[in-house]
Every structure is written in C-alpha cells, then in structure tokens.
N, C-alpha and C positions, 0 to 999 in steps of 0.2 A: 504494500500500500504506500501512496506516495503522497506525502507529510507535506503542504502549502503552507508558507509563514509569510508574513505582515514584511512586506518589502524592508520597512522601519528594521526591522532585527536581521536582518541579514545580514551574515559580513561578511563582505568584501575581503578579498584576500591582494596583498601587495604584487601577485600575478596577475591576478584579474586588472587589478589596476592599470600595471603594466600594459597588456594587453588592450585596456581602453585606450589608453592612450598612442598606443603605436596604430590601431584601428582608427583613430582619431585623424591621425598624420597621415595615412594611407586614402583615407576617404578627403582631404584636401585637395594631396597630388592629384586626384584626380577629378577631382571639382574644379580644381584649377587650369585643367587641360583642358577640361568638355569648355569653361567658360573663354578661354582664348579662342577658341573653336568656333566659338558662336560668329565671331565677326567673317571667319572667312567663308561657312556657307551661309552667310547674310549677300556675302557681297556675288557669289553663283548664285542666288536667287532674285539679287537686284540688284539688274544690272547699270551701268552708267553710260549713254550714250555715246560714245565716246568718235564714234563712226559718223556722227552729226557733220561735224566740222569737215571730212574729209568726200561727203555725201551733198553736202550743199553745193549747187549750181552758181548762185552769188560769191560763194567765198572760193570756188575751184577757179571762177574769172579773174577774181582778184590775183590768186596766186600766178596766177598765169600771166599776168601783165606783169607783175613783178618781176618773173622770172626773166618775162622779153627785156625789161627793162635792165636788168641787170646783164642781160648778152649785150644789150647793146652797147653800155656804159665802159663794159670789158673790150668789144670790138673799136670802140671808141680812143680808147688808153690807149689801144694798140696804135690802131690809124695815126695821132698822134705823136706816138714814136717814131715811127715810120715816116709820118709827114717831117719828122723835122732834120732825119736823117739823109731823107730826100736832100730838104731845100739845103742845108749844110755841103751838101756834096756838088749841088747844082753850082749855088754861089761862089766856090772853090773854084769850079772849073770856069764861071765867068769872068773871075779875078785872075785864073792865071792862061787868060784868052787861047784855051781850049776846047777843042768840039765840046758843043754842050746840049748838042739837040735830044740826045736818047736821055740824056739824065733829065732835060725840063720834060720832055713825057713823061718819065717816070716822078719828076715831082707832082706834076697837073695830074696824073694818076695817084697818087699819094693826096694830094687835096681833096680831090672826088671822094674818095675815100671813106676820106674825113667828114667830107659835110654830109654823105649821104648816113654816117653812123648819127651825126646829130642830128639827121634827120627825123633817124627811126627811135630814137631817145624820144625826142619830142611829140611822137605818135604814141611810144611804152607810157608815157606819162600824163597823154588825155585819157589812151584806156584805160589806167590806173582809176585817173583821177573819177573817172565815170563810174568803174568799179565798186569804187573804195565806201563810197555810201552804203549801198543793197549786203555788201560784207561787212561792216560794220554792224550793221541791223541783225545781220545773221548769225556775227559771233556771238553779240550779245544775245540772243535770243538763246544759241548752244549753250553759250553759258549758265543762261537760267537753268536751262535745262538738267546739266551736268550736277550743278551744283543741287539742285531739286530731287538729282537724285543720292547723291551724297548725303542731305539732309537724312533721304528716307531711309539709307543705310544706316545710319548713326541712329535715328530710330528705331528703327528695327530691331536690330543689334543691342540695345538698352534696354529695352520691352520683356527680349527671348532672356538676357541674364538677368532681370529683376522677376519672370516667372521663376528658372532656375531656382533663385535665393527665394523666394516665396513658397515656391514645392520645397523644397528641403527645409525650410523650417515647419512648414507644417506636417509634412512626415514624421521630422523628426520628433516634435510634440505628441503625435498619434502613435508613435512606437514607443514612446515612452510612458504615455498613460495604457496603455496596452498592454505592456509589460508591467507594470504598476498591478493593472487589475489584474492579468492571470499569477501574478507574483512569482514573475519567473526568477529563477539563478543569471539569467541574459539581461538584469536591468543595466549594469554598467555600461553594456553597448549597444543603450537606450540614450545615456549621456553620454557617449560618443559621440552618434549622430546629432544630439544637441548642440555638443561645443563645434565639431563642424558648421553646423548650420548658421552658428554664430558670427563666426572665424569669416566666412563665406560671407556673410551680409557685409562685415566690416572690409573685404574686398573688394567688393562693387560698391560702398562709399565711398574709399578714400579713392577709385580706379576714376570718379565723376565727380567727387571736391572739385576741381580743378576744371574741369570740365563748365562752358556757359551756354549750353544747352537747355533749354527751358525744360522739357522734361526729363532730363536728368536731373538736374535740381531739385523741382517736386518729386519727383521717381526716389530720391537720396530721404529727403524728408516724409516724403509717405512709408519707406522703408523702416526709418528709425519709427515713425507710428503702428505702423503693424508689426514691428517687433513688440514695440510697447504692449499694446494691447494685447499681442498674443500670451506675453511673459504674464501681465495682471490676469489674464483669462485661466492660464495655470496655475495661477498662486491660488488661485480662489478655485482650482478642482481641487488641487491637492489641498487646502481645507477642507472642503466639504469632505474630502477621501477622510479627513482626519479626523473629523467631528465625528466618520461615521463610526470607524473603526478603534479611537482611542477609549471607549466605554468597555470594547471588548478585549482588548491587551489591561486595563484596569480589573476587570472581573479574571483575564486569569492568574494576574498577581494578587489578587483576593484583596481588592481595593476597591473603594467606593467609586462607581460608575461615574458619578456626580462632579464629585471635590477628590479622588484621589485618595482619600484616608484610608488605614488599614481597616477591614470589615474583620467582626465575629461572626459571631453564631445569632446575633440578631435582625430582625426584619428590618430595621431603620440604622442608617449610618450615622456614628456616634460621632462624626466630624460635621455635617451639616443636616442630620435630620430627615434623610429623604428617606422614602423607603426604598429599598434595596431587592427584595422580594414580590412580586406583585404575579394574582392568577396570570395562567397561560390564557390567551383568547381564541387556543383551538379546543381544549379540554379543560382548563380551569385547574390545571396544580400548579403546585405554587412554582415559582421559577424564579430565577437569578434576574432581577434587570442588567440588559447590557450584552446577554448571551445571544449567540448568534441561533442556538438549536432548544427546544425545549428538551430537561432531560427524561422529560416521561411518556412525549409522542413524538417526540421529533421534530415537532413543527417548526419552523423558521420564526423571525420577528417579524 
C-alpha cells in the first residue's frame, strides 16, 4: 500500500535538490535556444520585400540613366585625354613647321570626340533628371514598405516569445499545484519548472528594456502584471490548500484543530474552548473534528 503525505513534511533530500537545480539549468539552455529561434522563423514567414526596389519600372529607368550617365562621363575623361594629346602633338609639329595634316585630322577627330561624349552627358542627365522624380516616389514608397515589414517582424517575433514566457509560466504553476495535490515525491521539479519560468520572463525583459517599441514596452509591463497576478493567485491556492489541510496535520499530532493546543481525552479544547468532537453527519458517532475519514463509517468531511 502506498502511504500519500502532506507535501508540507516531505523532505527533500540534498540530491533531489541537486537534481532540481541542474533540471533547472537544463530546461533554460533550452528555452533559451527555442527563444532565439523564434526570430528566425518569424523572418521565413515574413517576409521583406526586398525585390521591390529591383522590380520597379521607375527606379530600373533611373538606374539606367545613371548608368549611361556614368559611361558617358568615363568616355568623356577619356576623349579629353586624348583631345589634348592630340592638340599637344599637333601644335608641336606647327611650331616646328612640319607636315601637320594627318595629326590636325587626328586632332578635329579627337574634338569630335569630345563634344559628341558631352553630348551624350547632357542627354544621361535630362533622362536622369526626368527619371529621378517617379524613382524617388518609388523608393520611398519600397521603403515604407520594407520597413512595414520589418515593423511586423519585430512584432511578430515579441508576441510568439511573450506567448512562450506566458505558457511556461502557466504550466509551470499547473504542475506544480498538481503535484501539490497528488502529493507527489516529483514536487521539487514542480519548482524547477517555476524558477525556469521565472528566469525566462526576466529574459525577455531585460532582451526589450532597451528596446522602443510600443509593444514591447507594454508586452514588458503587462509581463511583470501577469507574473504578478499569477504569483498572488498562488499565494492565495496555497492558503486555501492550507487552511484546508492544517486542521488535519493538527489532529494527527493530537492538537486542537482550532488554536493548535495539545488535546486530551476531552470533547472541548482546553486552549480555546471549541469543541473538538462533534457527530459524524453520515451516521452520527462521534468523530474527531479536522479528520479527513470518519472512524466508524468511513465517510469523508
């Protein structure tokens, strides 16, 4: 037959202990993994346009003007060079009155050059400039976008780790009033999973202090609220757990149900008067107040 005690008298042995504590540590490591975790399939499930920018009709003309614009500017440099090593070479040969026909071609060719690369400058940079509006409009518009989605990541992502921290502490309350009530030898890693779940909340506070996210901020402070409430919600089981059960550790130390004081052999307790005896109200013998079983039918309180 297997003998059930009052969680209250059980004792913990400094293995057990041990063992909470290293189950403690173990159930972090890996609350800690799953919680980094969380952003990256936040961000494969929302996604950021990122294709916007290189998809727009507007901003692919812009780029494109740019780009002439910048051949031209390079074939320009060149011409340039070229135009002046021209004329340097031409002049040379006028001053020192030799044939200079094929070098002035080659200069008047080296001019041409020249003005038709500024030509085509000055055509990269009405297109530009015609451009540069409708792209404009359209980066900022990607932008919004981008960033709209960014927003919803960071949301997302804060939401799924404050359910996390939310489910784990309320499990770990329920396994631990559970354990409580079947009054198991496993309550120690009942408060394992508690000081995890704690440990855990205090991670995704201090991960969002810093953070100026609107809802994280409330998400921080709603957190420390429902830790609250949840901790006063337990205080006040385990009363009531204790109210129910301390009449009945008092009767089997053969104590007054009441106030505590040692009981005789009389109906009334000689510390506050109460009576201590009273009929059973399944058969009417007399019975112990406080006890959990009547001793003459069985019956319950």
């Amino acid at each position: 037959m297997t003998v059930q005690m009052d969680v209250e008298e059980l004792e913990v042995t400094r293995t057990e202990k041990l063992l909470a504590v290293v189950l403690t540590a173990f159930l972090l490591l890996g609350g800690v993994w799953t919680y980094t975790r969380v952003d990256d399939v936040v961000r494969r499930h929302v996604r950021v346009p990122t294709e916007t920018l290189a998809s727009n009709g507007a901003i692919r003309r812009d780029a494109a003007a740019q780009q002439r614009l910048f051949r031209a500017q390079d074939r320009s440099r060149a011409a340039l060079q070229n135009l002046a090593l021209r004329r340097e070479a031409y002049r040379t040969a006028l001053e020192a009155d030799k044939p200079a026909q094929q070098l002035g071609r080659r200069y008047n060719a080296a001019q041409a050059s020249y003005d038709a690369a500024n030509r085509e400058i000055r055509v990269a940079r009405r297109e530009q400039a015609a451009a540069a509006p409708a792209a404009a409009a359209a980066r900022r518009t990607a932008e919004r976008k981008v960033d709209a989605a960014l927003h919803r990541q960071e949301r997302a992502t804060f939401f799924v780790r404050l359910a996390l921290v939310l489910a784990s502490i309320g499990l770990s309350y329920w396994l631990l009033a559970n354990m409580r009530r079947r009054r198991s030898r496993w309550f120690p890693f009942g408060g394992s999973a508690l000081a995890f779940a704690t440990i855990f909340a205090f991670v995704l506070a201090a991960d969002y202090l810093t953070d100026y996210l609107d809802p994280a901020e409330w998400g921080v402070a709603l957190l420390a609220l429902i830790g609250i409430g949840a901790t006063l919600l337990a205080y006040l089981a385990l009363q009531r757990y204790l109210l129910k059960r301390v009449p009945q550790r008092r009767v089997r130390r053969r104590e007054c149900p009441f106030c505590g004081y040692p009981m005789g052999a009389n109906t009334h307790c000689e510390g506050c008067g109460r009576p201590v005896v009273a009929p059973c109200a399944n058969c009417e013998a007399p019975r112990r107040v406080g006890t959990a079983h009547c001793g003459v039918c069985g019956a319950t309180s």
